[in-house]
N, C-alpha and C positions, 0 to 999 in steps of 0.2 A: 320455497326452501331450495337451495342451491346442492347440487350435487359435486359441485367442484372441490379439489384441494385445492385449502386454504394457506399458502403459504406467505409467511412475514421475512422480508429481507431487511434488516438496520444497516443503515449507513450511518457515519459521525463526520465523514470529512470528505476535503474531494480528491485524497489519492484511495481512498478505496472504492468511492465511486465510483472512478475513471476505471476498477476492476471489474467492477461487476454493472459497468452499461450492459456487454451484451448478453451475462448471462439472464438479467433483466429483460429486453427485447426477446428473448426466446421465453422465456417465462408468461412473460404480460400475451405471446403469439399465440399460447400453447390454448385450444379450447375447453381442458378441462382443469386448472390455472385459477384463483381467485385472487391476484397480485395487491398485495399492501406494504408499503414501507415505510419505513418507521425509520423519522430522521432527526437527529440529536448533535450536542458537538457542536465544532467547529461552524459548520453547515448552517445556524443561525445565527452568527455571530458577527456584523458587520466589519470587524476589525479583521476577520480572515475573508472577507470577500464574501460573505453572506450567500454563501452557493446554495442555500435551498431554491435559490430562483434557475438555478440551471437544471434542478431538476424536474422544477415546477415547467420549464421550456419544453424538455423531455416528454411530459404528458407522462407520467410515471404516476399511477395513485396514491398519495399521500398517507395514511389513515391514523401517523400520529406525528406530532411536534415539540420534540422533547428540549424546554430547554436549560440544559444542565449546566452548560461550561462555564466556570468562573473568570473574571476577568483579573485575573492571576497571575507568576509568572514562579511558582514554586512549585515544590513536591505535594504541600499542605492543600494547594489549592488543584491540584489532580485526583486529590484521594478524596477532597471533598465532591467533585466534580464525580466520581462513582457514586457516589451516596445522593445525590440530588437527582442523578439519570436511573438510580434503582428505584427510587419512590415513587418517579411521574410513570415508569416503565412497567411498574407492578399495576396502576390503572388501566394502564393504555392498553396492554396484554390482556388483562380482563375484559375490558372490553371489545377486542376484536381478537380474539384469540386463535391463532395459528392451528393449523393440521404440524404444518415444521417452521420452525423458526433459522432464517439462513445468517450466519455469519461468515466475516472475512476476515483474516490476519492477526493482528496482530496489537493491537490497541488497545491502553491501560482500560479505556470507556468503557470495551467490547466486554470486559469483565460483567457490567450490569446487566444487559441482556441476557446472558449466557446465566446469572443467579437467578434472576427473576423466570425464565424461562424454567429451569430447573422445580422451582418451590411449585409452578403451575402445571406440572408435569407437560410441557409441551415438547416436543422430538426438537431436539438441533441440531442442523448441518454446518461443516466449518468449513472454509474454503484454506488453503495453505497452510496447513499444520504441517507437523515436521520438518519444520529449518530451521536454522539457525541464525542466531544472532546475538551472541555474545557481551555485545555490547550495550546490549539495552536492555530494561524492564519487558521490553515485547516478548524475549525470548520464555520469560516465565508464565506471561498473560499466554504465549501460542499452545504451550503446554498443558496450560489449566484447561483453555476453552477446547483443547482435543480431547480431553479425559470429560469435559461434561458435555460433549458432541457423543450422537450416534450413528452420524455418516460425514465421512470425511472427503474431501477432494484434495488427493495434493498434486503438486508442480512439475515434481518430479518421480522417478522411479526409487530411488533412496529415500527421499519424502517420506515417500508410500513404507516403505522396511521401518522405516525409525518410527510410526505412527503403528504400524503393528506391534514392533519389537515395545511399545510402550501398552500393551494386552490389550489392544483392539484388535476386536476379530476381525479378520482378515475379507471376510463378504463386506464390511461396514466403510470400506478401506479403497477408494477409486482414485486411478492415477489419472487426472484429467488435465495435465499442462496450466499455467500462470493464465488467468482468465485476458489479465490486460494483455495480451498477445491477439487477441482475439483482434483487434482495434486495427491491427496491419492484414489480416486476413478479407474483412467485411468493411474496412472504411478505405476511401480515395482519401491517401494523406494531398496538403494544399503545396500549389508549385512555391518557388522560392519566392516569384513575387508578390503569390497569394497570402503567404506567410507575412513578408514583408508590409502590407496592407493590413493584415491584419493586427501585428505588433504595432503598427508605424513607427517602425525603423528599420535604414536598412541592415543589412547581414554583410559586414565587412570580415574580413577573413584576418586570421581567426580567428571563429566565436565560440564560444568554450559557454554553454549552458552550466548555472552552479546550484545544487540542492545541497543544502548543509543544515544538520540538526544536531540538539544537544544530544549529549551521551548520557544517556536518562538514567544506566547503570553507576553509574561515578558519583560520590557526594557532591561536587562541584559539576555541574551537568555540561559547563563550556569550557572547562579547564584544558580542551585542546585547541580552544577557538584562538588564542592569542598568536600559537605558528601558522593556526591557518589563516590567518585573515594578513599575516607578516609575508605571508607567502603569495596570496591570493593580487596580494597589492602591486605586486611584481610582476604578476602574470602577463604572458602577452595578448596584444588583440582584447577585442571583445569582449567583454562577461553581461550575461543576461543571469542573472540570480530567480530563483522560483523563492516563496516566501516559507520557513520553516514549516514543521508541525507545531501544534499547539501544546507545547509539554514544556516542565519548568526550565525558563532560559532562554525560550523563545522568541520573549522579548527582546530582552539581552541583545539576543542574535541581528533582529530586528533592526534594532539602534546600530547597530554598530555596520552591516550595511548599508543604511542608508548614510552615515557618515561615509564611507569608502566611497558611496556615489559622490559626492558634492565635492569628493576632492579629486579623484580616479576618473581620465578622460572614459569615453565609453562604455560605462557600466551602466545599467538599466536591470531596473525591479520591476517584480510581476508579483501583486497577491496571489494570485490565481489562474491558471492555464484550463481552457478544457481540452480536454483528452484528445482530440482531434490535432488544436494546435501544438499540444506540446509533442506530441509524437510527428508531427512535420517538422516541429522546430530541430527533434533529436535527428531526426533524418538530414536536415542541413547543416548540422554542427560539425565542428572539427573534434569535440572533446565534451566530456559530460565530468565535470569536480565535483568532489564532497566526500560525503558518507549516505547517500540514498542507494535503498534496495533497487531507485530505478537505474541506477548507473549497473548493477549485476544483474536482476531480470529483463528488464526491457532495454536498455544500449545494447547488447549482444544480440535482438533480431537484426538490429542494423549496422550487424560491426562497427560500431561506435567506441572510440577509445574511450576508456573512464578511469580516472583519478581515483581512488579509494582512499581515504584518509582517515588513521586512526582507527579503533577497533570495534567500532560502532556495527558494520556487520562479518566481526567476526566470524567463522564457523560454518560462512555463505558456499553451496556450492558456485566455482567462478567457470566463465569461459576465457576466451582467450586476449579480452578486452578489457579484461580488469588488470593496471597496474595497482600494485597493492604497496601504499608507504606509511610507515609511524607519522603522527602527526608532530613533525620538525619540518620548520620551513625551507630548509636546505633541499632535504629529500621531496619533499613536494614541489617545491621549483622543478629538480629535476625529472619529475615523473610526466609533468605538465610538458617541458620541453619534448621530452621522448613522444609521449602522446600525438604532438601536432606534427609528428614529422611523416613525411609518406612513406618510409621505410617501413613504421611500426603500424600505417593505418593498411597498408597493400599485404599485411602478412596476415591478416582478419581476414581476407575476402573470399573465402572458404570455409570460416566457423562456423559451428551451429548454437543452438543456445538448447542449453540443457534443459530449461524450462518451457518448452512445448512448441508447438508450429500453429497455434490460432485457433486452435478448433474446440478449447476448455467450454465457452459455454452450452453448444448441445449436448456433450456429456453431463453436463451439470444440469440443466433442464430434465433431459433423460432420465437420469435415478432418483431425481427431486420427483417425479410425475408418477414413477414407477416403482418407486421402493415398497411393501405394505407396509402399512403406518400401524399392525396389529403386532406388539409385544416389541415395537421397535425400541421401548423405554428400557427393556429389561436386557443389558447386558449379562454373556455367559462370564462368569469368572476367568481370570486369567490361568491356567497350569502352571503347576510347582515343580518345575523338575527334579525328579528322584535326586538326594544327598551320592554325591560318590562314595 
């Protein structure tokens, strides 16, 4: 009989992996630790790059394989995809049942864990509650899974306010920085022509890296993809595209890149980056386009310009990297132009990024190891402030 905590960390994809590599490696180091994850999603699904084997490369222990995701490209088939990771998850949880159960951001999926976890009374930690994002279904899924969490980690110091000011108490409430920050602290990013080896191709200037996802808030989920992709087609130099998330439109999305390759001299697709290469890749870019949270949390540790397009992460705290434009292809031209210029990249070379310095996952280890796990279930009510 094992004296250890038991703690379960779910993954569903590989950008939240790429979040929680190192607070994993501190977790799996720690010797009183019983590390299990629980992988679902995206992550077994050949058509997104089938990254359960990168974790399996990791040496990460496995102890469930949940597989949910429908091969879908709608709303219908998202909300089925929660219903089919709740079922296999309410086993899987019974059977190796967590001391806490770790979650991360922001993911329609993440929804299933965070029920099942709940009905089996098991404690859950969230990682990046309180932020915003306006433009998408996440914004509602980061809200629920903070409200059925009993320890939180957020990114930032405001984070932290907006995740109390929502009646968590405030012990239950740790500011521990953007975990994927950790990746520039603890990893030797690869030199330009380790990179270039590794993509096989070369990095002609300018390469403008592009992460672009539907707007999962809007009925029509790509209904801004037609100025960006009118725009994109214009762009100069390089585009290295990363491949969507897995959410209705995706496909869509899909298609319609890989058409801009075959006609668009130097454009190259990637399903899939591991965390290592795509942060030496952002370290060689001239520019980071789209709508990904990686162009506002992770382009600002390396002063990296970013495009933001359309309102997808509305509501984001920004640093000084983010041009912010409606998605019309006019203003997106423009924003990209201004972007690649050394005027606007040499006025970044003093910013900080509001989301942490590298150091989230010991903290996260830390309160994970240390918290008592006695009456951690029982929240105190929130105060009613006296009527004026």
């Amino acid at each position: 009989m094992t004296n250890k905590r038991r703690i379960g960390v779910v993954t569903t994809s590989r950008a939240d992996y790429s979040h929680l590599y190192w607070p994993l490696r501190a977790l799996q180091s720690h010797p009183g630790v019983e590390l299990g994850l629980i992988v679902l999603g995206s992550h077994l699904s050949p058509e997104f790059g089938h990254t359960i084997r990168e974790i399996e490369r990791d040496n990460f222990p496995i102890v469930a394989r949940i597989e949910c995701l429908l091969s879908s490209d709608t709303d219908t088939g998202m909300a089925k995809t929660i219903g089919l990771a709740t079922l296999s998850l309410a086993d899987a949880l019974t059977t190796w049942r967590p001391d806490i159960l770790l979650l991360i951001a922001d993911r329609y999926e993440m929804l299933a864990p965070a029920s099942v976890a709940l009905a089996l009374r098991i404690s859950i930690a969230h990682i990046e509650g309180g932020e915003i994002s306006q433009g998408a279904i996440d914004d509602a899924v980061r809200n629920a899974l903070t409200k059925l969490s009993h320890i939180h980690f957020t990114s930032t110091p405001t984070a932290r306010q907006r995740v109390i000011a929502m009646g968590e108490e405030p012990w239950r409430v740790h500011h521990a920085g953007a975990p994927s920050l950790d990746h520039l602290s603890h990893s030797k990013l690869l030199t330009r022509s380790e990179l270039e080896s590794q993509l096989n191709l070369p990095l002609i200037k300018p390469t403008s890296v592009v992460a672009y996802h539907p707007v999962t808030i809007l009925p029509d989920t790509i209904s801004e993809a037609d100025e960006f992709y009118a725009a994109i087609t214009q762009s100069p130099g390089q585009l290295i595209f990363v491949f969507p998330n897995a959410d209705a439109g995706s496909r869509a999305l899909i298609q319609r890149t890989k058409s801009l390759a075959e006609h668009r001299p130097n454009t190259h697709i990637f399903i899939n980056l591991a965390a290592l290469t795509y942060w030496s890749l952002l370290a060689q870019a001239d520019a980071l386009i789209g709508n990904s949270s990686s162009g506002i949390m992770e382009a600002a540790s390396l002063a990296l310009p970013a495009v933001n397009i359309g309102m997808r992460q509305q509501g984001r705290e920004r640093a000084a990297n983010i041009l912010d434009v409606p998605a019309g292809r006019t203003q997106i031209l423009t924003a990209i132009h201004r972007a690649l210029t050394t005027e606007f990249r040499a006025s970044l070379r003093d910013m900080t990024n509001p989301y942490g310095n590298g150091t989230a996952s010991e903290t996260i280890a830390r309160i994970l190891t240390e918290t008592p796990l006695d009456n951690l279930l029982i929240k105190a009510p929130t105060p009613i402030p006296d009527e004026a």
